[in-house]
DSSP file (Angstrom, degrees, kcal/mol; ACC not computed):
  #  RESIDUE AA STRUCTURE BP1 BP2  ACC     N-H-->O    O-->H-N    N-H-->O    O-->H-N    TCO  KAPPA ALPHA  PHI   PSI    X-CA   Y-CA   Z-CA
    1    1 A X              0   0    0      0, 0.0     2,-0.3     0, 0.0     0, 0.0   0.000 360.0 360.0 360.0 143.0    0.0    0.0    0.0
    2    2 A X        -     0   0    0      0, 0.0     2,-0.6     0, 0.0     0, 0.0  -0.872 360.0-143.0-144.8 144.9    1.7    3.3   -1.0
    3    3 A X        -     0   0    0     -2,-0.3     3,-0.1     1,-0.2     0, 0.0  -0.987  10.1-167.0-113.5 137.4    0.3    6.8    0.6
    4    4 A X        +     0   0    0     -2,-0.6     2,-0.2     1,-0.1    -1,-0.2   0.361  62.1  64.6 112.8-170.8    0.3    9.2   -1.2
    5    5 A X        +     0   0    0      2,-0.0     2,-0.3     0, 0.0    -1,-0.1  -0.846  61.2 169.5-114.7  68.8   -0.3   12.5    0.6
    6    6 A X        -     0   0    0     -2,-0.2     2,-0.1    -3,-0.1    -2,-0.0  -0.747  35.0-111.0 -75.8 156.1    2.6   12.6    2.5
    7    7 A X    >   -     0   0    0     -2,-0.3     3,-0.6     2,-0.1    -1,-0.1  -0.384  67.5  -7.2-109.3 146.5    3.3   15.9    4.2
    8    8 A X  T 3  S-     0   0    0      1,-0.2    77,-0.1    -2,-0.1    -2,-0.1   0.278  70.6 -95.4  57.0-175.0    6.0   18.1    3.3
    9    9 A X  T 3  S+     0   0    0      2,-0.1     2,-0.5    75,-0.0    -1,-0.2  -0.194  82.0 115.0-123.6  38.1    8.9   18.0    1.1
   10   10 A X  S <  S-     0   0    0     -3,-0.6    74,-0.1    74,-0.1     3,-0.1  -0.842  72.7-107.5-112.1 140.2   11.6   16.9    4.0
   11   11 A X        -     0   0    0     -2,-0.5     2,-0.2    72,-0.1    -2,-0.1  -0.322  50.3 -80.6 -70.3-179.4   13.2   13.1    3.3
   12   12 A X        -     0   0    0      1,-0.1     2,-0.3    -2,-0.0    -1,-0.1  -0.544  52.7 -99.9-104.1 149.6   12.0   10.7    5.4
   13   13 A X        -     0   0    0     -2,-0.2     2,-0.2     4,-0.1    -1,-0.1  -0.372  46.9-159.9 -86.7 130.5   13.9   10.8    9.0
   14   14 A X     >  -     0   0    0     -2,-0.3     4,-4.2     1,-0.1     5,-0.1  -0.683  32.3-101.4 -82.7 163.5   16.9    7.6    8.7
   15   15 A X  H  > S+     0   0    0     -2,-0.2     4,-1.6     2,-0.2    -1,-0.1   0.751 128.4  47.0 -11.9 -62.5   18.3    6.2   11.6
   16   16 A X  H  > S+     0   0    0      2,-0.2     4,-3.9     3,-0.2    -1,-0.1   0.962 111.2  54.7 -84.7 -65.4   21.3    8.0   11.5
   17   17 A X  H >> S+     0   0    0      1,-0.2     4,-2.6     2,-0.2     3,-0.6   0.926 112.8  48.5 -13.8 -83.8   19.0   11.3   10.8
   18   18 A X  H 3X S+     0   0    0     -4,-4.2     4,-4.1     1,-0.3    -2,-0.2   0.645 107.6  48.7 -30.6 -46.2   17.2   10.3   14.1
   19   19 A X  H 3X S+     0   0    0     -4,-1.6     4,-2.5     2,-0.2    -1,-0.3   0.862 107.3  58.9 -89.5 -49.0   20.2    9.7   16.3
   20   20 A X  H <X S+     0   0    0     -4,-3.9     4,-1.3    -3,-0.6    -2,-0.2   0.874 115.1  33.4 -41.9 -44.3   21.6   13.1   15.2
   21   21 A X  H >X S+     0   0    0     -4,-2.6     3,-2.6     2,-0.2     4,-1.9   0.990 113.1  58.7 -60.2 -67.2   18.4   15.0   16.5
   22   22 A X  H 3X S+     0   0    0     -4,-4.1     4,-1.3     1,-0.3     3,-0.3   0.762 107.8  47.8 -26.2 -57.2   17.8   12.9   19.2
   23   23 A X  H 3X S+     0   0    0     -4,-2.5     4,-1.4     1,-0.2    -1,-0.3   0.694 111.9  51.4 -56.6 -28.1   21.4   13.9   20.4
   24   24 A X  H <X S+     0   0    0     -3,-2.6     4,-1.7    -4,-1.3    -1,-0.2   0.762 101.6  58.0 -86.3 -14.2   20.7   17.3   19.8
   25   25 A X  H  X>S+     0   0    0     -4,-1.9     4,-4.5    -3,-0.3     5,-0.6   0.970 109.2  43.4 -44.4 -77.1   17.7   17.3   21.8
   26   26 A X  H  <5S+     0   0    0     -4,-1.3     4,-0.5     1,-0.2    -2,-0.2   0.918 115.1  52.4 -63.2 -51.1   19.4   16.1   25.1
   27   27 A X  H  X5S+     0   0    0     -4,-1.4     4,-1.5     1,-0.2     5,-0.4   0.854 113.2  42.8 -52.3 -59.3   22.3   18.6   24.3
   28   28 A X  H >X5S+     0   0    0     -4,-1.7     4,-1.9     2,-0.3     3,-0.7   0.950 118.6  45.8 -53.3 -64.3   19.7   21.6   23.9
   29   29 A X  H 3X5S+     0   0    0     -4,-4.5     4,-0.6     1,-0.3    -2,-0.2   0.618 115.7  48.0 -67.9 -14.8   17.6   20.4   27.1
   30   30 A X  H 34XS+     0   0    0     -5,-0.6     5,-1.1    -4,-0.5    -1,-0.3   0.712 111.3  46.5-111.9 -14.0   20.7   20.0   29.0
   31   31 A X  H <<5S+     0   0    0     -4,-1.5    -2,-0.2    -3,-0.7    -3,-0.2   0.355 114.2  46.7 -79.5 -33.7   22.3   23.3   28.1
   32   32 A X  H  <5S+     0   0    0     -4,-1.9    -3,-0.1    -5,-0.4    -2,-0.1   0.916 123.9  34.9 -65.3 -74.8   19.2   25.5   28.8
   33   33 A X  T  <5S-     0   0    0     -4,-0.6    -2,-0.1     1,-0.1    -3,-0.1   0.202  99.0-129.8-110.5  53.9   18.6   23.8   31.8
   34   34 A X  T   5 +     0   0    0      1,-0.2     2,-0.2    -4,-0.0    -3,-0.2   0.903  49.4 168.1  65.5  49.0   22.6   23.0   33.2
   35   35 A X      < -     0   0    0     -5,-1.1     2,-0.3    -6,-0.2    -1,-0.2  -0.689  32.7-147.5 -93.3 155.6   21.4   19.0   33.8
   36   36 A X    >>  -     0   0    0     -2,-0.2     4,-2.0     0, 0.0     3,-1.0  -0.452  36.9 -98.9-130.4 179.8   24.0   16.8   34.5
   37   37 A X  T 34 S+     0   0    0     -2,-0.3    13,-0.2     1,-0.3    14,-0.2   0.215 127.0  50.2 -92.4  -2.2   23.0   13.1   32.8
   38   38 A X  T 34 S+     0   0    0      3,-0.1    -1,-0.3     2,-0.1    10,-0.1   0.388 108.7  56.2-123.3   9.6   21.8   11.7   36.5
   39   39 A X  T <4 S+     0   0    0     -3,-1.0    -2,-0.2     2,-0.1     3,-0.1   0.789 115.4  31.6-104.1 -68.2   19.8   14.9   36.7
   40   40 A X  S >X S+     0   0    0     -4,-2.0     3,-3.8     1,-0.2     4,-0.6   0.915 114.5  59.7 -41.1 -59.4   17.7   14.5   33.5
   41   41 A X  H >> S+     0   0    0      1,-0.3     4,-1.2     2,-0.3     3,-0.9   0.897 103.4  52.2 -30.2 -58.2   17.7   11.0   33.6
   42   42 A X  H 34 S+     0   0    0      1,-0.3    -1,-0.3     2,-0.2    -2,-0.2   0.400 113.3  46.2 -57.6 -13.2   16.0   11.2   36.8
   43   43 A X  H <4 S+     0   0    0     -3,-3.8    -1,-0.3     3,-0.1    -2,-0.3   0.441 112.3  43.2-140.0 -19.0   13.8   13.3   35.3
   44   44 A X  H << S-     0   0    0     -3,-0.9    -2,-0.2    -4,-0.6    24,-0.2  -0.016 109.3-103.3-116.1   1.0   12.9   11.4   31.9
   45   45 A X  S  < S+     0   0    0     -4,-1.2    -3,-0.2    -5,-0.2     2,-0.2   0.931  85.5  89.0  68.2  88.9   12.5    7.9   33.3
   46   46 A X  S    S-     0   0    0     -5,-0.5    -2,-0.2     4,-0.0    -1,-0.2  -0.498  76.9 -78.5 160.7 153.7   15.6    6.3   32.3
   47   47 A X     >  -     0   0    0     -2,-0.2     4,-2.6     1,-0.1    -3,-0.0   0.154  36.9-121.1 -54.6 152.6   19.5    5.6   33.4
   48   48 A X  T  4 S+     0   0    0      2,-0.2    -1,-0.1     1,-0.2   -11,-0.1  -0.269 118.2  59.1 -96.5  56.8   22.1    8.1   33.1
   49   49 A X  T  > S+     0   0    0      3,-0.0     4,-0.5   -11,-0.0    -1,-0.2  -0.024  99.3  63.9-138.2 -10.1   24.1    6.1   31.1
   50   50 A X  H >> S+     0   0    0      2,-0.2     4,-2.7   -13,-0.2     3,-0.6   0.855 106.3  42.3 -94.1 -75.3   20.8    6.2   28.7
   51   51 A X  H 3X S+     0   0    0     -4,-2.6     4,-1.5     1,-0.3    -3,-0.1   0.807 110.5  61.2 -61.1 -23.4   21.0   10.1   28.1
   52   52 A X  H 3> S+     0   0    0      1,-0.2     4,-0.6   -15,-0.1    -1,-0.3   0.869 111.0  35.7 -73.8 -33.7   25.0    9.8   27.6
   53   53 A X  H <X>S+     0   0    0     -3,-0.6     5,-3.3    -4,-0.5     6,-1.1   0.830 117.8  53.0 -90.6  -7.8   25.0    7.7   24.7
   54   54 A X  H  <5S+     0   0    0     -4,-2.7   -28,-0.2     1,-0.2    -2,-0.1   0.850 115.4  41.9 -75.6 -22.1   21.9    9.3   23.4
   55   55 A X  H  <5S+     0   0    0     -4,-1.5    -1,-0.2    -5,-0.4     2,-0.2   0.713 118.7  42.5 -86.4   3.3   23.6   12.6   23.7
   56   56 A X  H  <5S-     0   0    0     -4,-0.6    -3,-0.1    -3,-0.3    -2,-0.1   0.812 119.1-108.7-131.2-115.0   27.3   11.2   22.2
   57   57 A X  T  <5S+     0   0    0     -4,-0.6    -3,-0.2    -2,-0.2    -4,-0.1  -0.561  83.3 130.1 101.5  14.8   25.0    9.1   19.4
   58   58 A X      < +     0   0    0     -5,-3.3     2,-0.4    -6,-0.3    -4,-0.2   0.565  65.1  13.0 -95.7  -3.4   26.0    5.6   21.3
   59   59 A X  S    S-     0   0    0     -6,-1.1     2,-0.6    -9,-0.1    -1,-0.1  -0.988  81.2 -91.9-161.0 156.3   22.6    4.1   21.6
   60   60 A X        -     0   0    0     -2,-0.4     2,-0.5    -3,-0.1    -6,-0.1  -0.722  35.1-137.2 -92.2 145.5   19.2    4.2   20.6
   61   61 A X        -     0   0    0     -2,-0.6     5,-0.1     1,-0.1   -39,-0.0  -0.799  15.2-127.7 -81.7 118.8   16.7    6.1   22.3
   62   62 A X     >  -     0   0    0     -2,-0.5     4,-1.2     1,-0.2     5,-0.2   0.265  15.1-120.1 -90.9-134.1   13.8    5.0   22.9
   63   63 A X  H  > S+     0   0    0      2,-0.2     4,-1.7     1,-0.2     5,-0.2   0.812 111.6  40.0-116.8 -26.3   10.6    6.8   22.1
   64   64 A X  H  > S+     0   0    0      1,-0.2     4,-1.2     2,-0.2    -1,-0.2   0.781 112.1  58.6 -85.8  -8.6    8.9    7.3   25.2
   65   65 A X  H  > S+     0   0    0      2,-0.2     4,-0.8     3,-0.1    -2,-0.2   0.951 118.7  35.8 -78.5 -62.2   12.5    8.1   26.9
   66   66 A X  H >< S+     0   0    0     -4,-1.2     3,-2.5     1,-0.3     4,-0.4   0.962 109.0  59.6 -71.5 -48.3   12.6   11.1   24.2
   67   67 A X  H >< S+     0   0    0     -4,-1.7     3,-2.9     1,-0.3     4,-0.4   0.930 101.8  65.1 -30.9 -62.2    8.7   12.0   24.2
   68   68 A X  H >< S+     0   0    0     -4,-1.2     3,-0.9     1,-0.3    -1,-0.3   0.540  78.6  75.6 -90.0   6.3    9.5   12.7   28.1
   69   69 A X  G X< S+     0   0    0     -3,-2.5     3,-1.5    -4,-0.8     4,-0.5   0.804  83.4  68.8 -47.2 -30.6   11.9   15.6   27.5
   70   70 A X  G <  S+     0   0    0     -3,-2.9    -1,-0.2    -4,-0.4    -2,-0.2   0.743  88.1  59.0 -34.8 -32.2    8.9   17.5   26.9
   71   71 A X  G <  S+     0   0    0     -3,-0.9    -1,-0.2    -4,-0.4    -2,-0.2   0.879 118.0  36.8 -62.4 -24.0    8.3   17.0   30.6
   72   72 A X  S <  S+     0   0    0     -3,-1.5    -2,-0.2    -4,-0.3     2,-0.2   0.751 134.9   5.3 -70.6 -51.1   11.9   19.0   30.6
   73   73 A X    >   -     0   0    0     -4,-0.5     3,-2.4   -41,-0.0     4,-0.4  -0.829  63.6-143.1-159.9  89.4   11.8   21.8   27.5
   74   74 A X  T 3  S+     0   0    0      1,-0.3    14,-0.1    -2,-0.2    -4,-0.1   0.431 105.1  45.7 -40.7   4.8    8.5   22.2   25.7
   75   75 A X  T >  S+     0   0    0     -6,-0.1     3,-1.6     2,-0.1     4,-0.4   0.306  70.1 104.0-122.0  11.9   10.6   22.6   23.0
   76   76 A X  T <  S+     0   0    0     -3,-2.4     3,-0.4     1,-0.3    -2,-0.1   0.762  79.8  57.9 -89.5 -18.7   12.9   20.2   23.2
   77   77 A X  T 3> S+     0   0    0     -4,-0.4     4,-0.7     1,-0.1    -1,-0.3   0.288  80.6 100.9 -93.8  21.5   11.0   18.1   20.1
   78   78 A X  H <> S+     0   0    0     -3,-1.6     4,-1.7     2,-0.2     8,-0.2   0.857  75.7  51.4 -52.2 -52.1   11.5   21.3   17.5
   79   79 A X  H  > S+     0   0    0     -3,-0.4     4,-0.6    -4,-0.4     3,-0.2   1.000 115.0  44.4 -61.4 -52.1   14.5   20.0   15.6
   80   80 A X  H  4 S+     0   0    0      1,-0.3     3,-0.3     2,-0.2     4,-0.3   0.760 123.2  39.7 -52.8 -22.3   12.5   16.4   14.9
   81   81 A X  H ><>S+     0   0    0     -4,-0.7     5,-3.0     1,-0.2     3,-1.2   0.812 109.6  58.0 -97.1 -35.3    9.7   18.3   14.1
   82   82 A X  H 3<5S+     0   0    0     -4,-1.7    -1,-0.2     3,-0.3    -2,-0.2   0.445  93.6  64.7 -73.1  -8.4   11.4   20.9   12.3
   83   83 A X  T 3<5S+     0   0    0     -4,-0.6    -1,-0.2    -3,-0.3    -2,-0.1   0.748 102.9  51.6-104.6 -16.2   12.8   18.5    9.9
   84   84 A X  T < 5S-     0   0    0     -3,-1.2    -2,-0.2    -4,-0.3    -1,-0.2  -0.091 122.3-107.0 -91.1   6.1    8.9   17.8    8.7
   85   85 A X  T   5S+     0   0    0      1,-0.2    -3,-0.3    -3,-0.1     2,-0.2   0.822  85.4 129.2  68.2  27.8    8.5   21.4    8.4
   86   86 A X      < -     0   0    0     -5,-3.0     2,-0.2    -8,-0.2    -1,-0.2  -0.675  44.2-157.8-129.1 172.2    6.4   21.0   11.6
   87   87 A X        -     0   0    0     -2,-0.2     2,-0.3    -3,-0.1    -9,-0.1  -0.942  16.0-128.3-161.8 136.9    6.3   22.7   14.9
   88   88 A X        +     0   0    0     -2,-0.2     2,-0.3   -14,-0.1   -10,-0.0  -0.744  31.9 170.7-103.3 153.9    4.9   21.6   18.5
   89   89 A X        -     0   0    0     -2,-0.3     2,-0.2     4,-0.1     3,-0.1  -0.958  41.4 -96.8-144.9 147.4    2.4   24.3   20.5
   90   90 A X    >   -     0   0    0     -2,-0.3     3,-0.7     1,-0.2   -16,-0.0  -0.703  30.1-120.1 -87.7 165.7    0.4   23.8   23.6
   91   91 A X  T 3  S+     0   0    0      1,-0.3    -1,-0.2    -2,-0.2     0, 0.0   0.903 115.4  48.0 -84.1 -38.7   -3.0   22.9   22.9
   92   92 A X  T 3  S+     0   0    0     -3,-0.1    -1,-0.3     2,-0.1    -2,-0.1   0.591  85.3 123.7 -68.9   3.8   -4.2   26.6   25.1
   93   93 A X    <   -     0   0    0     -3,-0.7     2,-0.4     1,-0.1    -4,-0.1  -0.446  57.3-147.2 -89.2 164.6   -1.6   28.4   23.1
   94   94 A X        -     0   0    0     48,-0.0     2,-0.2     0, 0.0    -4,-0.1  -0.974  21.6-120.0-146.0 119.5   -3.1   31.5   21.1
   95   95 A X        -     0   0    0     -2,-0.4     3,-0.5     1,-0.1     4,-0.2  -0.420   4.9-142.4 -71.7 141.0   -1.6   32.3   18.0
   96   96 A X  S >  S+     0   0    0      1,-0.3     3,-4.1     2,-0.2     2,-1.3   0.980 101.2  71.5 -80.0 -43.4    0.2   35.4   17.0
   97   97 A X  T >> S+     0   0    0      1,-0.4     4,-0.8     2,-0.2     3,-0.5   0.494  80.1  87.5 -57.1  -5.2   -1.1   35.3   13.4
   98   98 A X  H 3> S+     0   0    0     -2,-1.3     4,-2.3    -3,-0.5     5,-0.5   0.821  72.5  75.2 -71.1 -31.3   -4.4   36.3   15.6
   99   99 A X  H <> S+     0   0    0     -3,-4.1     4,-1.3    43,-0.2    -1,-0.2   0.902  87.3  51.8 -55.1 -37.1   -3.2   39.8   15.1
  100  100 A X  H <> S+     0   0    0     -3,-0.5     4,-1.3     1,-0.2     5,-0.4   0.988 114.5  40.9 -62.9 -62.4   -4.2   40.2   11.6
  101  101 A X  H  X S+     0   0    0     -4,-0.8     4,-1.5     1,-0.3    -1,-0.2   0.837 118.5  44.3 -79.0 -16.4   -7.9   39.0   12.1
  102  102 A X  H  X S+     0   0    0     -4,-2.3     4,-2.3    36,-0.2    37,-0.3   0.840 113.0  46.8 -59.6 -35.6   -8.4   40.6   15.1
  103  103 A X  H >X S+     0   0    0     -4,-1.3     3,-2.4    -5,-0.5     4,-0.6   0.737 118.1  47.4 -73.0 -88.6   -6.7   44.2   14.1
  104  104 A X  H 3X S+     0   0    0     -4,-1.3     4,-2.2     1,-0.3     3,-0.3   0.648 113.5  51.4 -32.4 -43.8   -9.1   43.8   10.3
  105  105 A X  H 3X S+     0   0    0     -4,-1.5     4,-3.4    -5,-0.4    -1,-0.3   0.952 111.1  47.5 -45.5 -60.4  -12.2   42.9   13.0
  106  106 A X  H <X S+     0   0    0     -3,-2.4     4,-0.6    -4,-2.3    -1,-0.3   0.768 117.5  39.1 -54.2 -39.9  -11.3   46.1   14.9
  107  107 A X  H >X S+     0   0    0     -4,-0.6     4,-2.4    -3,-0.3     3,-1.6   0.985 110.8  61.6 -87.9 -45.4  -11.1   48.4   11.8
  108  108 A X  H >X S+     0   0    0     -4,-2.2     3,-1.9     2,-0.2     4,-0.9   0.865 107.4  41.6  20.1-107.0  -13.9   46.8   10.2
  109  109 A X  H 3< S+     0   0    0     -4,-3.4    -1,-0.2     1,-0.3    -2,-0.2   0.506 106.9  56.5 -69.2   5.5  -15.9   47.7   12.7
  110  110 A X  H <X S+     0   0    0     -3,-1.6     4,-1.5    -4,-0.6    -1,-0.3   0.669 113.5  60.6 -83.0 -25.7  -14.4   51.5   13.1
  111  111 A X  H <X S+     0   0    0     -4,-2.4     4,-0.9    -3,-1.9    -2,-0.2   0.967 103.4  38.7 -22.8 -86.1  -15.6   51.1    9.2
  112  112 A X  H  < S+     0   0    0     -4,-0.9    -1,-0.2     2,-0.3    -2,-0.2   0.452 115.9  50.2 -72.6 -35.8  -18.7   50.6    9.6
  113  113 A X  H >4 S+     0   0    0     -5,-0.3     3,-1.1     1,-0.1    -2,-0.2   0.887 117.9  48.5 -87.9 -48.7  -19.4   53.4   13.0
  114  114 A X  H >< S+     0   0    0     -4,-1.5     3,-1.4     1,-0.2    -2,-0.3   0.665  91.5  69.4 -69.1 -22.9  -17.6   56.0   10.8
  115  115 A X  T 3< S+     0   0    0     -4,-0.9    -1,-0.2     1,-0.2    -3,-0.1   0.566 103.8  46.8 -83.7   3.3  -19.1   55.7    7.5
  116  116 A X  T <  S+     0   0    0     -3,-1.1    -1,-0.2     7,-0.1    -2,-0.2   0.267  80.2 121.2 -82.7  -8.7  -22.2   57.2    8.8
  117  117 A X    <   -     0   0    0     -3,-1.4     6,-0.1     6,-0.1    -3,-0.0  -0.446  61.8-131.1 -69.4 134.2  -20.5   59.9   10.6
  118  118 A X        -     0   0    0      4,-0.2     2,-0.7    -2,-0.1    -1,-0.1   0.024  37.2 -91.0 -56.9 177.9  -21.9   63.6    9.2
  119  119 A X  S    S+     0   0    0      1,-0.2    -1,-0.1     0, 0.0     3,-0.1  -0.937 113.4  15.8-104.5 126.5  -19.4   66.0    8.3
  120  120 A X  S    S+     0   0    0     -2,-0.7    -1,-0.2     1,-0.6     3,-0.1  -0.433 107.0 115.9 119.6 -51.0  -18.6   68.1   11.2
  121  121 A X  S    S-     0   0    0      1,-0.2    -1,-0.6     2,-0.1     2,-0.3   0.260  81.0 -62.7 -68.8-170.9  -20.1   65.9   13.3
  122  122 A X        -     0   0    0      1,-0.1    -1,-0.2    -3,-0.1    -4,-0.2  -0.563  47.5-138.4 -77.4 141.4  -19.1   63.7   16.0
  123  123 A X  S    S-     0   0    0     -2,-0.3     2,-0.2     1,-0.2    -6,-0.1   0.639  78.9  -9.7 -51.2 -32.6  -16.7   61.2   14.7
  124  124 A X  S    S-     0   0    0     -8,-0.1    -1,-0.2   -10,-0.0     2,-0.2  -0.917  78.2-114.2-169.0 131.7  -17.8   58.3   16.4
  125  125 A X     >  -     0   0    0     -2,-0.2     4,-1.2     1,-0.1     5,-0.3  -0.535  24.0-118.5-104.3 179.6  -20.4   58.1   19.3
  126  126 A X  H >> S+     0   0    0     -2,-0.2     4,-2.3     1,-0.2     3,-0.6   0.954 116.6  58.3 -53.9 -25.0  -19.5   56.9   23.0
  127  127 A X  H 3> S+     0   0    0      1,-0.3     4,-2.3     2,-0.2     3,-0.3   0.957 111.2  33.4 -84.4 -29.2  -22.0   54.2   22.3
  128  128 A X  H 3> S+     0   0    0      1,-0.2     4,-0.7     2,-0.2    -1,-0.3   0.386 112.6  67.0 -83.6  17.7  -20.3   52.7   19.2
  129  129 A X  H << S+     0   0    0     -4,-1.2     4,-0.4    -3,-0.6     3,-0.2   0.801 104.1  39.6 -83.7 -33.5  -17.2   53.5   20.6
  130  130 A X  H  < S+     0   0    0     -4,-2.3     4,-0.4    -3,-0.3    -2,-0.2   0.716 106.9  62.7 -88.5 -29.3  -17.6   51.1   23.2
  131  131 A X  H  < S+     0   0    0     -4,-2.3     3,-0.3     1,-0.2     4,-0.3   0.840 104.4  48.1 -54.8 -29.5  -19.2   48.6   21.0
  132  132 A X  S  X S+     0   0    0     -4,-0.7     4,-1.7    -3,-0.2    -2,-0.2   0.666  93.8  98.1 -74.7 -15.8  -15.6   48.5   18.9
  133  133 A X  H >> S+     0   0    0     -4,-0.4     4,-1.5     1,-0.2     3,-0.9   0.716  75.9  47.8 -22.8 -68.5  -14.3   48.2   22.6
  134  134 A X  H >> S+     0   0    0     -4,-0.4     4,-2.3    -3,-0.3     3,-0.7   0.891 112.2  40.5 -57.0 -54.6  -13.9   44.6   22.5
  135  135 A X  H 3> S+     0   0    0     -4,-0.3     4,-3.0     1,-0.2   -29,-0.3   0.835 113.5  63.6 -70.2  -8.5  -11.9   43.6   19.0
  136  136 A X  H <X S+     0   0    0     -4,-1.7     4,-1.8    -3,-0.9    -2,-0.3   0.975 105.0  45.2 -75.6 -21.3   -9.8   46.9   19.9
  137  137 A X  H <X S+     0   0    0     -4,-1.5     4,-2.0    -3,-0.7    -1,-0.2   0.678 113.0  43.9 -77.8 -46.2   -8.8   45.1   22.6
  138  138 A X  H  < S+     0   0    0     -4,-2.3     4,-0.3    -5,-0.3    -1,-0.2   0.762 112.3  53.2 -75.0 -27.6   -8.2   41.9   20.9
  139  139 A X  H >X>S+     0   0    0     -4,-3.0     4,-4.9   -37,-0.3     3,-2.4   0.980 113.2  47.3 -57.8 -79.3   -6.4   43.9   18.2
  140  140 A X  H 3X5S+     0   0    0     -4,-1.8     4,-1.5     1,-0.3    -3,-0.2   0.812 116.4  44.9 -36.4 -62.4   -4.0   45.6   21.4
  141  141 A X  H 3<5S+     0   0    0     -4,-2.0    -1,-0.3     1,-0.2    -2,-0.1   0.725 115.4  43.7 -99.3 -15.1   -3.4   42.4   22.9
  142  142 A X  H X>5S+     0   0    0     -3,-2.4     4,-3.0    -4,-0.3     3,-0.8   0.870 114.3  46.1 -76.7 -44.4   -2.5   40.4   19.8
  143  143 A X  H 3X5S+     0   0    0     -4,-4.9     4,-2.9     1,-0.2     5,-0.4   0.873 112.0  54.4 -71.4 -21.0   -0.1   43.0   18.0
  144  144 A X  H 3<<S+     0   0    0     -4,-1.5    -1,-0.2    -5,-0.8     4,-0.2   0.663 110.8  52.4 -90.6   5.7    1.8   43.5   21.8
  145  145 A X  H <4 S+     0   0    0     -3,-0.8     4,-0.4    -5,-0.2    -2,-0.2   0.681 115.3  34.0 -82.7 -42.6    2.1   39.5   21.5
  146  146 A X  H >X S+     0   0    0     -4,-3.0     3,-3.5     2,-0.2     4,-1.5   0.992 115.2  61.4 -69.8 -59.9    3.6   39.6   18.2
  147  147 A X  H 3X S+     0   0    0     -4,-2.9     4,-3.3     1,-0.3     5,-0.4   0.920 114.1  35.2 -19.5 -71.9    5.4   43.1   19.4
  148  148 A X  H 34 S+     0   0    0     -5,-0.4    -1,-0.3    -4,-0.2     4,-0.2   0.608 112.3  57.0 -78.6   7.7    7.3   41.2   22.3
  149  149 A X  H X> S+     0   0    0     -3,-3.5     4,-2.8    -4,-0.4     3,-2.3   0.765 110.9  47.2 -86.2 -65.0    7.9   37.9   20.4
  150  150 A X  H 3X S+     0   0    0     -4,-1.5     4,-4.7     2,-0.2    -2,-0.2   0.767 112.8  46.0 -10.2 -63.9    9.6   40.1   17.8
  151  151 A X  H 3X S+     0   0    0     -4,-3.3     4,-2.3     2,-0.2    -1,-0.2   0.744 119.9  44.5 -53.8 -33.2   11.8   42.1   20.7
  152  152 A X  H <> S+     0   0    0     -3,-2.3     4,-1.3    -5,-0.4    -2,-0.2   0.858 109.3  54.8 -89.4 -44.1   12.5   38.5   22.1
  153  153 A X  H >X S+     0   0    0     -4,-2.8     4,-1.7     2,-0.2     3,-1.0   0.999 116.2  37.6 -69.4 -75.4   13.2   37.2   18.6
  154  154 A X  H 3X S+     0   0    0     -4,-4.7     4,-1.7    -5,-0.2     5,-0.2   0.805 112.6  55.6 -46.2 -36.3   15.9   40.1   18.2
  155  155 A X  H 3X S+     0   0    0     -4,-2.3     4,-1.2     2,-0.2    -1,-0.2   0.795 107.4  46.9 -55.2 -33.3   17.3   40.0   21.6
  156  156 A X  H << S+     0   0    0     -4,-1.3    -1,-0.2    -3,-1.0    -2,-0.2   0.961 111.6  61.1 -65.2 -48.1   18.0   36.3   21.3
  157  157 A X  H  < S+     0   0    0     -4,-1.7    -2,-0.2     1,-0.2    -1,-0.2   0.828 105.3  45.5  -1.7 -75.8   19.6   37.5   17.6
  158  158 A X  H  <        0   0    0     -4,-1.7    -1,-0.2     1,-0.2    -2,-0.2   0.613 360.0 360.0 -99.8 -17.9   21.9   39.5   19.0
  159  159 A X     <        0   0    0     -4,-1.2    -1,-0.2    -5,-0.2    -2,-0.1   0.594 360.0 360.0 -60.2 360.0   23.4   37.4   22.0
């Protein structure tokens, strides 16, 4: 049986592939947070003698041993995922791409109160001002999400 719709344009992960991520995984998780191989271990279900050859590329890992570095680094599965063009999020997590439809929602409806407005007159009244309240709100709190991933994105940059 042959699929397909397989996703993305990344070869398919070898062995070899695998054991290179893997290792860079525990490296990553273990350099953010200054884990010694009996620290992690301890901490992933499995020997420290398990996370030194997975980080030196001596053993295989297995899958639920690697799966529990998440308990570690919510990030810690990026590269493997990354190699599928894919990316892990927690399920609660609120996307910055929210900025767009929320700011268009927000002008929209500044649109929509203003295209009535006489000339002269008041631009907007308190009561449709307070009706846009809510998407400016959602606009303001999406674009100062993106804003500080940005700031966080350069700062990281430049270290």
């Amino acid at each position: 049986m042959s699929v397909k719709n397989r996703l993305g344009n990344s070869p398919l992960l070898t062995q070899s592939l695998f054991e290179d991520l893997a290792s860079g995984a525990v490296r990553r998780v273990q350099s953010s947070t200054g884990a010694t191989d009996q620290d992690l271990a301890d901490v992933i279900g499995c020997s420290s003698a398990t996370v030194g050859n997975a980080r030196n590329r001596n053993g295989k890992l297995s899958a639920h041993t690697l799966f529990n570095l998440l308990a570690v680094d919510p990030l810690a599965l990026e590269s493997l995922l990354g190699h599928f063009d894919r990316r892990s999020v927690p399920i609660v997590a609120k996307c910055d791409t929210d900025a767009l439809p929320s700011t268009a929602g927000a002008v929209h409806k500044l649109a929509v109160v203003t295209a009535d407005a006489s000339p002269g007159g008041k631009f907007i009244t308190d009561c449709e001002a307070l009706q846009c309240e809510p998407e400016i709100d959602a606009a303001m709190e999406a674009l100062a999400s993106l804003k500080a991933r940005c700031i966080a994105i350069r700062k990281d940059r430049a270290a």
